[in-house]
C-alpha positions as CSV (number, residue, x, y, z in Angstrom):
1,X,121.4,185.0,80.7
2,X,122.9,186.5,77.1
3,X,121.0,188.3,75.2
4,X,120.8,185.5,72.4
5,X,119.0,183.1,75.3
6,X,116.5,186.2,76.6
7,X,115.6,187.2,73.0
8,X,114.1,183.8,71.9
9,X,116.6,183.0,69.3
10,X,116.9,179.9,68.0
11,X,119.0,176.8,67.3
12,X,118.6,173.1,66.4
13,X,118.1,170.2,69.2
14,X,118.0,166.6,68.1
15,X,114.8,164.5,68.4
16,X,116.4,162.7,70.8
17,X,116.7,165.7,73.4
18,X,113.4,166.9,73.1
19,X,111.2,163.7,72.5
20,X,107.8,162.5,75.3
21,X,111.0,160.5,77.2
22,X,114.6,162.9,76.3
23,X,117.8,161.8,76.7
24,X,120.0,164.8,78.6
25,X,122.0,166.9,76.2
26,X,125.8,165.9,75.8
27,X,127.0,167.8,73.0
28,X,127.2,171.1,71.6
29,X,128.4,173.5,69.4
30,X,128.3,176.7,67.6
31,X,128.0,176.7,63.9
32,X,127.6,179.6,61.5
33,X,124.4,180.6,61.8
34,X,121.9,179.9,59.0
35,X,119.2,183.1,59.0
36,X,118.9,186.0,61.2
37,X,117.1,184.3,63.9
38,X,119.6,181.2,64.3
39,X,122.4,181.3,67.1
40,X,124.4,178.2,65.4
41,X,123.8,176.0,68.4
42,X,123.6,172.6,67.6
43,X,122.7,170.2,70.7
44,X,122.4,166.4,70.3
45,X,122.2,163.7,73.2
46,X,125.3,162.2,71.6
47,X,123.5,158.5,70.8
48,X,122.5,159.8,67.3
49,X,124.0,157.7,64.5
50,X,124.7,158.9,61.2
51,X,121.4,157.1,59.5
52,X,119.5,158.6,62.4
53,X,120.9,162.3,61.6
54,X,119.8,161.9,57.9
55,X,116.0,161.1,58.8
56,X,113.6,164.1,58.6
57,X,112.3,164.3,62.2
58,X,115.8,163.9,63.7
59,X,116.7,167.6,64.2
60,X,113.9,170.2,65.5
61,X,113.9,173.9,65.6
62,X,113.7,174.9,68.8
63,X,114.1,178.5,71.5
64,X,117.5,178.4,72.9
65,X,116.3,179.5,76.4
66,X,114.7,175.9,76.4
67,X,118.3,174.7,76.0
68,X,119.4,176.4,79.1
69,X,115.8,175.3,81.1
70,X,116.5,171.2,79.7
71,X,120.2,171.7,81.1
72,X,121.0,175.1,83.3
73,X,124.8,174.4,83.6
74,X,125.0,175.1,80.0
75,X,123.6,179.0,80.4
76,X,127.6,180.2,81.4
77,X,128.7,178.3,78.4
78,X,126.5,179.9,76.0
79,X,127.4,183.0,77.2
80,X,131.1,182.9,76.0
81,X,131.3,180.5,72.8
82,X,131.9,181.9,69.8
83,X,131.8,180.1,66.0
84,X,133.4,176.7,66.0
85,X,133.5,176.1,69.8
86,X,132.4,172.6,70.9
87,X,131.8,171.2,73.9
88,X,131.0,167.5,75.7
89,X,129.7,166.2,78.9
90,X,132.3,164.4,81.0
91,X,130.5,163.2,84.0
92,X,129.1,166.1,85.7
93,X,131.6,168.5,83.7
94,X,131.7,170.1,80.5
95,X,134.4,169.7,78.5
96,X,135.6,171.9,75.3
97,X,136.2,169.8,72.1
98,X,139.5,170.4,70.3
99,X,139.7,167.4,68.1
100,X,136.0,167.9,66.6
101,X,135.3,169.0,63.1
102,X,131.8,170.8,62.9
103,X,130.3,169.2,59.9
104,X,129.5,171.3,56.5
């Protein structure tokens, strides 16, 4: 694992990921981190609408390593993306997102 999964860092996981019944993660990407202790990781089931996004509880701080325990084939990936890098599931692959603009 990278240093930023092993030292507890953080990043933001939709509701939806991390709820009593989650929905696997199916989207990601690296932002521009916001404090010292945030990776810019960004991980979302991919079912979130845009009037779901804006409600208070719909994003949730959370440890990246629990990122990599909810969906180990993404611990390689985390590994090597840098700022702006985004990535989809596509079946049992993960894809990298050219077409994507990271919102502001």
């Amino acid at each position: 694992m990278t240093m930023l999964v092993d030292s507890g860092y953080l990043c933001l996981a939709s509701s939806m990921i991390l709820s009593e019944r989650p929905m696997p993660i199916r989207f990601f990407y690296r932002d521009h981190p916001e404090h010292q202790n945030d990776t810019g990781f960004r991980f979302y089931s991919g079912f979130e609408t845009d009037e779901f996004l804006e409600q208070e509880h719909a994003a949730c701080v959370a440890p990246l390593e629990s990122m990599a325990r909810i969906e180990p084939s993404i611990a390689e990936l985390l590994m090597c993306s840098e700022v702006g890098t985004v990535w989809e599931r596509a079946g049992d692959q993960w894809v990298q997102v050219t077409d994507y603009r990271i919102p502001d």
